[in-house]
N, C-alpha and C positions, 0 to 999 in steps of 0.2 A: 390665804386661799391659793391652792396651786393646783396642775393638773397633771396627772401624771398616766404613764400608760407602759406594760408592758407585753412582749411578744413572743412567742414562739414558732419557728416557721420553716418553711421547708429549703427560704433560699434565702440570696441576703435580705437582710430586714434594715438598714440604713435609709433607705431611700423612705420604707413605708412607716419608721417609727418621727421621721422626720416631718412625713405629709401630718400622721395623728397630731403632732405637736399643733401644726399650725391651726388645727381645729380645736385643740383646744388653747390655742394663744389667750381667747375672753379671760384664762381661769389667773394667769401671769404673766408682766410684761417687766420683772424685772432682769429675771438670768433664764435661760436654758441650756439643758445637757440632754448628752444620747450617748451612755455605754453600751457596747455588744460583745457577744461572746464567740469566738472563736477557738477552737478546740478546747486547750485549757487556758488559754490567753483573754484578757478582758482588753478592751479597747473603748478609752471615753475622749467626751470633748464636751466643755463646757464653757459660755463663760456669762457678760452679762449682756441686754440686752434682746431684742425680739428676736422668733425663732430664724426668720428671713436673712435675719443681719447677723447671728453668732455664726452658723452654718454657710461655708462659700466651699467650692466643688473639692480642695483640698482638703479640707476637714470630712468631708463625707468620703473619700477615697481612704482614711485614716481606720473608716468603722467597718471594715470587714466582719462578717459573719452571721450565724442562720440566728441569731436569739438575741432579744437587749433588752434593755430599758430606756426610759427618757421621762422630762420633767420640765413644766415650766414652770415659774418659780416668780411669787411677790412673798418681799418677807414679814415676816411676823414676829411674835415674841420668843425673845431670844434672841434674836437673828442680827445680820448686821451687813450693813452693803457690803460686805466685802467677797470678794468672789470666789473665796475658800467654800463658802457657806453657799454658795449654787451645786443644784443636784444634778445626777448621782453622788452619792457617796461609796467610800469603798473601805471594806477591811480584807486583809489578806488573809486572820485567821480565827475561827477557824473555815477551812473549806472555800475560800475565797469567797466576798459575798457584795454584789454592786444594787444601792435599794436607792427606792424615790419613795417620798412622804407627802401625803397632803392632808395636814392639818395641823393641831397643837398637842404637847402634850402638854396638860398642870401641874404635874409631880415631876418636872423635868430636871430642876435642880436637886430634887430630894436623889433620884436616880442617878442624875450625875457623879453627885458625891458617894453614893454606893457602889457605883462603877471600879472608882478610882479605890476606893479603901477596902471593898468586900470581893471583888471580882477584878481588881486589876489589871483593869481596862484604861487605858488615855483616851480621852476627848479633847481634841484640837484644835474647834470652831465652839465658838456659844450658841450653837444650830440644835435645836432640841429632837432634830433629825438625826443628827451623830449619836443621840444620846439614846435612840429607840433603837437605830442600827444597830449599837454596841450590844441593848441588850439584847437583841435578836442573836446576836452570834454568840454572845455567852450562851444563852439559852440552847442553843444550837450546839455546843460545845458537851453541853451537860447533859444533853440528850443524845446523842450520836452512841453507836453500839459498837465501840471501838474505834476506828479511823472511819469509817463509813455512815451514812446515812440512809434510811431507808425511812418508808412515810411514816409510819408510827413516830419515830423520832423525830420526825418534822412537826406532825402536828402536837406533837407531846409540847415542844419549845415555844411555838405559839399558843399555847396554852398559859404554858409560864409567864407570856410574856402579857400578856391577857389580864393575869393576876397580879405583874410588880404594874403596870401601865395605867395613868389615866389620863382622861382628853378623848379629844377625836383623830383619829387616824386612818387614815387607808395607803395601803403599802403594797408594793409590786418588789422583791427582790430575787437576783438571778444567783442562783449559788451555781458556781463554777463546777462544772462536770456534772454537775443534776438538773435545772432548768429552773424554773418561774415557779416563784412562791409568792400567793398574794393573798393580802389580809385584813379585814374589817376592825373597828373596833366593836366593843358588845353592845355599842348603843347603833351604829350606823349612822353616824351625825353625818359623817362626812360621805358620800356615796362611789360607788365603785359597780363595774358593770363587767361580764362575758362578753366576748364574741368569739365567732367560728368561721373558717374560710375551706372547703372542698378543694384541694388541688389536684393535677396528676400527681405531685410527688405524693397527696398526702395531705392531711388536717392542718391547718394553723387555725393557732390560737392567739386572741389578743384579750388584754384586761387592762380597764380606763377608766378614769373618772366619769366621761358622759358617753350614754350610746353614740353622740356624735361621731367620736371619734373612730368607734365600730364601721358603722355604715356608711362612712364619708371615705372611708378605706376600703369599703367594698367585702367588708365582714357581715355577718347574719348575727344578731344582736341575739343571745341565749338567755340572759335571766342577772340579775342584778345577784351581787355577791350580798350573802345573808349575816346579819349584825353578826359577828363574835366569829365567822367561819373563814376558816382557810382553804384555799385552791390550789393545789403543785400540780404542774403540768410539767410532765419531764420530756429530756431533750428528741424523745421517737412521739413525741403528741398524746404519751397516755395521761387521762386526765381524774386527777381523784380529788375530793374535796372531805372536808369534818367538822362537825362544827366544834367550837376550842374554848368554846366561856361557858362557864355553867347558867346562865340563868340571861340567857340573849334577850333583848328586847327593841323593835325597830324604832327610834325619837332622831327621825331625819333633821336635818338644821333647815328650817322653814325659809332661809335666805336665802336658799338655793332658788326655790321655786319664785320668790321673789325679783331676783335681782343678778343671782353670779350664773347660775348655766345658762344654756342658750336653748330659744324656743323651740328648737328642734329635736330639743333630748328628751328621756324619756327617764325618770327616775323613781325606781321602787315604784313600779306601777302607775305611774303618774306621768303623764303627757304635760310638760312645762310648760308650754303654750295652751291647753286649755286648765292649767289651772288658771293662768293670768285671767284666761278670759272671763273663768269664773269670780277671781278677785275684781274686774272692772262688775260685775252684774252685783256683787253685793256690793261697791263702791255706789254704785248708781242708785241704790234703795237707799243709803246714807245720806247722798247727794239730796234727793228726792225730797225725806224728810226735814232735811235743813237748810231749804234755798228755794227760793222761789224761781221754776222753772226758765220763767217768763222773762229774768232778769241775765238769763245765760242767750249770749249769740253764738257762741260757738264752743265747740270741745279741741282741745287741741292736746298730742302726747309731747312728753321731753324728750325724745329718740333717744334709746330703741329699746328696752326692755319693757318702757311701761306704753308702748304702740297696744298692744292688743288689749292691755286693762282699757286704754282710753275709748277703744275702735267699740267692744262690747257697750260699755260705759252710755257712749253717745248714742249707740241703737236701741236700747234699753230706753233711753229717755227720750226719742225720739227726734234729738238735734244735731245740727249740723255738725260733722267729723272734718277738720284740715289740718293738714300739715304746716305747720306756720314755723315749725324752726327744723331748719337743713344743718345735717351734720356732715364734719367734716370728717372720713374716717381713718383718715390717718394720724391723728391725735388720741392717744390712749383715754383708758376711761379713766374720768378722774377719780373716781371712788379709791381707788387702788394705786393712786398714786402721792408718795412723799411730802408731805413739806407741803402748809396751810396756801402761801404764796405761791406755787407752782399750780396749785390744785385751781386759786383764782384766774389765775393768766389764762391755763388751759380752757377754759369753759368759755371765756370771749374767742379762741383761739377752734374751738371744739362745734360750737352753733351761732348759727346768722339766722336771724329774722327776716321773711319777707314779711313786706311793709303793707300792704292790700291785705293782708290776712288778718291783722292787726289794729289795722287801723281807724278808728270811732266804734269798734265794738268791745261787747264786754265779754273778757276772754275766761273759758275754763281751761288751767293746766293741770294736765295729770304725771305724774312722776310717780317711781314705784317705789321711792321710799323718800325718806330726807332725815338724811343723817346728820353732818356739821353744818348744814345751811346755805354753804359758801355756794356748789349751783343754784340751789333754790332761788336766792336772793341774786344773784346775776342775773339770773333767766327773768325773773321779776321785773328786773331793771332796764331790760331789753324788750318786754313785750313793752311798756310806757313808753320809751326810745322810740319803737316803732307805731305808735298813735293807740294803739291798745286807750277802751275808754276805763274801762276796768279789770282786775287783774284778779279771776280766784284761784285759789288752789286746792288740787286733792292730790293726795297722798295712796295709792293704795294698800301701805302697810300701814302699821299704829306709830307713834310717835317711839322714836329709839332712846332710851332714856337709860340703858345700862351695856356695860364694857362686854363684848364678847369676846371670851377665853379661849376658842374653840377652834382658830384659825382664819378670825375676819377680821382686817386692823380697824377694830373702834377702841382701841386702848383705855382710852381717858375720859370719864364721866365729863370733864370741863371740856374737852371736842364737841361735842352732843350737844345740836340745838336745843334738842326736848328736854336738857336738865333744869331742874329749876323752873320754867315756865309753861305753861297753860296753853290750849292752842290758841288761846288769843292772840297772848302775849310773843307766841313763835310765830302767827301771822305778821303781828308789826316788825318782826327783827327781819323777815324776809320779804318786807314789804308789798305782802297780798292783802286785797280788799277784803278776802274772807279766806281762812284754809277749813278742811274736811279731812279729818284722817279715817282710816278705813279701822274698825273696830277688828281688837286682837282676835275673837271667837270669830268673826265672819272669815277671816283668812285663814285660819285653823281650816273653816269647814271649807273653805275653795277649795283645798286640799284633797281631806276627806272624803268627800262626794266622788271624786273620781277613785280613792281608793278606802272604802271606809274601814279597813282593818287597823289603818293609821290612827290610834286613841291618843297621844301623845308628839309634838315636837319641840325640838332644839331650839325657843324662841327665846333665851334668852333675853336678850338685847333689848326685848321690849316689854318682857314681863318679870326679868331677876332671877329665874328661877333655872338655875348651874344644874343639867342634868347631871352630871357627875359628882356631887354632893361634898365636894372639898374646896370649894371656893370660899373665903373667908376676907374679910373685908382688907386686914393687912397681906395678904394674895395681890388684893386689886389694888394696896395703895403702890406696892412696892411694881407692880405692875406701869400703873402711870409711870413713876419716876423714869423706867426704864425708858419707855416712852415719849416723855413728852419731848415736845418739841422745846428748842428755844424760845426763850419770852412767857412760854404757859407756864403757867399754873402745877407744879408736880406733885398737889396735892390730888387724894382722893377724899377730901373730909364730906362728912355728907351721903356718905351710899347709904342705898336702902335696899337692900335685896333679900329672895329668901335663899334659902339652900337647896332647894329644890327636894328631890328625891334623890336615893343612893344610887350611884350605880349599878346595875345588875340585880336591882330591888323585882322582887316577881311584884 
């Protein structure tokens, strides 16, 4: 998962693609970049680390100019710490072209290798991000109407590129001497949004991963970029769009609204914070039927994404709401961060218990999802620590029980508490007195209800079913291997998944 965000504007944009970064920091906290363009000169800096700490006043004096890009960046498959592989990326030909990526692609090796032997392209990094750039500027190459470009040509390529491409992708790239080219994939897994800014000079324009990063800049949010369609905004602010796949369909990835954007964004129609709230109201009917009211003293959130499921949750059932674990926020989130033993350290290191809140009563915890266990079962261990008489848990997503492909690091079926076991049996590994997980259809329709033209999402991870329709089980084993960590397990033996539906299927 990563955030990325591109600009166009009337004056320099260094300082303002710098602020959007830091609003979307939630999306990556491994590497961040900021290229801008000046006349015909591109100008970047990247490296790794949070947006605060790559970025010191030397490096921003570096980015001269009225247009850019930027990215922050956790990696994923493919990928590799190495700081080759932080974005922007860049090719010089054709046309010069500096692009950010946020998502996966599945056919990235098959691509790869057609690069190098059909199109005779080099790829540098094992970043599946070099490998979409590449073929955006062949594409580009092959479309151009002699040395030149003009839109037709442009959306002709992202067209093409539509057709060799699968995964989720959302892309901002600035071609040199023309402006910002940005572009969905045909499912819209991964989300992308407008904005607009009035100046004296003149319109700027920006395009991000979350409204956040629109309105937090003091842009006027326009309309969420449509599955499969492309946006060029050239360097005088004129704005044209097309859409580039034949047969678009909207299948947002449902872990957005869950878990990765922030409540204050607004995606495809959907207020992030009142879906949560509406996942705590169907949590609390689940709750409801499977517990006996009378046996809960209190409701309590794991901070801070599942605050508003727990806050509805408990008004809903009419019990007590408190705050009983204080985070610390200068500790990243661990979901998104490396390495099993890092992930444990951070979570004592991440939330303190106060002791009065805890203490002889019987606790409900809510968290909005539970993926490997490892906070669950911390935070478990610390409500007891701190007198807790009983410890339940809810979940407001369903149990995670398969690898998402799509740009969320759940690599490995054997990471996943929910492989293999029942929520009983996930209750004792994280040592709660009871868990509740939040039914796959109820969070479908949290969703829904605020926008019901949504008939399908990206849920892989919880129900197996690969909207992109090429996911095949030696995909996922070779997948693991890539991934696993030391000491695990580098099998995937055991999946059970469907194929979902085709791509671009009407």
């Amino acid at each position: 998962m990563c955030g990325i965000v591109g600009v166009i504007g009337r004056g320099p944009v260094n300082q303002l693609l710098y602020d959007s970064l830091l609003l979307l920091q939630h999306r990556g906290q491994d590497a961040a970049g900021i290229a801008t363009s000046q006349g015909n000169q591109f100008n970047m800096y990247k490296a790794h680390g949070l947006v605060r700490d790559v970025f010191r006043t030397r490096n921003m004096r570096s980015l001269p100019g009225t247009s850019g890009v930027g990215q922050v960046r956790y990696p994923t498959a493919g990928s590799s710490a190495s700081e080759e592989e932080a974005q922007p990326f860049y090719v010089n030909a054709p046309f010069g072209i500096m692009f950010a990526h946020n998502g996966n692609l599945t056919n990235w090796r098959e691509l790869r290798e057609s690069l190098y032997r059909v199109d005779r392209r080099h790829i540098n990094t094992n970043s599946d991000s070099e490998v979409l750039l590449n073929v955006l500027a062949h594409e580009l190459q092959s479309s151009a109407n002699g040395v030149s470009l003009d839109d037709d040509a442009i959306f002709r390529a992202v067209s093409a590129v539509h057709k060799r491409v699968r995964g989720a992708y959302a892309v901002v790239a600035q071609i040199s001497g023309y402006g910002l080219l940005a572009f969905r994939d045909p499912n819209g897994i991964r989300p992308l949004c407008i904005g607009r800014m009035e100046t004296d000079e003149g319109t700027e324009w920006m395009v991000a991963s979350e409204s956040v990063a629109l309105e937090g800049s003091g842009f006027v949010f326009v309309r969420d970029v449509d599955p499969g369609e492309a946006v060029f905004i050239d360097l005088d602010g004129r704005f044209v769009s097309r859409q580039c796949a034949d047969n678009p369909q909207l299948v947002p990835c449902i872990f957005e609204y869950v878990y990765f954007a922030r409540p204050d964004s607004l995606i495809d129609g959907v207020s992030v914070y009142d879906a949560r709230l509406r996942m705590g109201e169907y949590l609390a009917d689940k709750v409801a039927r499977n517990m006996r009211l009378g046996d809960i003293d209190v409701v309590m959130p794991i901070p801070d994404s599942s605050r508003p499921a727990a806050m509805q949750l408990a008004a809903r059932l009419n019990l007590d709401y408190r705050e009983g674990l204080i985070k610390n926020r200068y500790v990243g989130r661990t979901f998104i961060m490396p390495g099993q033993a890092v992930r444990r350290k951070s979570v004592r290191q991440k939330l303190n218990a106060i002791g009065m809140e805890f203490k002889g009563k019987n606790v409900l915890l809510v968290d909005d999802s539970i993926v490997r266990g490892t906070t669950s079962r911390e935070i478990v261990d610390m409500a007891r620590a701190a007198g807790a008489n009983k410890v339940y848990f809810a979940s407001a997503a369903p149990p995670v029980r398969f690898p998402n492909v799509y740009g969320i690091d759940m690599p490995t079926q054997s990471e996943l508490i929910a492989t293999g076991r029942n929520d009983e049996e996930i209750a004792r590994a994280i040592g709660a007195d009871s868990l509740i997980y939040q039914d796959l259809a109820d969070m479908q329709q949290s969703v829904r209800d605020l926008n019901p033209k949504m008939s399908r999402f990206e849920a892989s991870c919880f129900d197996g079913e690969y909207v992109t329709g090429d996911i095949t089980a030696e995909y996922l084993a070779r997948l693991g291997q890539s991934r696993a960590e030391p000491g695990q397990d580098e099998g995937a033996s055991g999946l059970k998944f469907n194929m979902g539906y085709a791509a671009n299927e009407a």
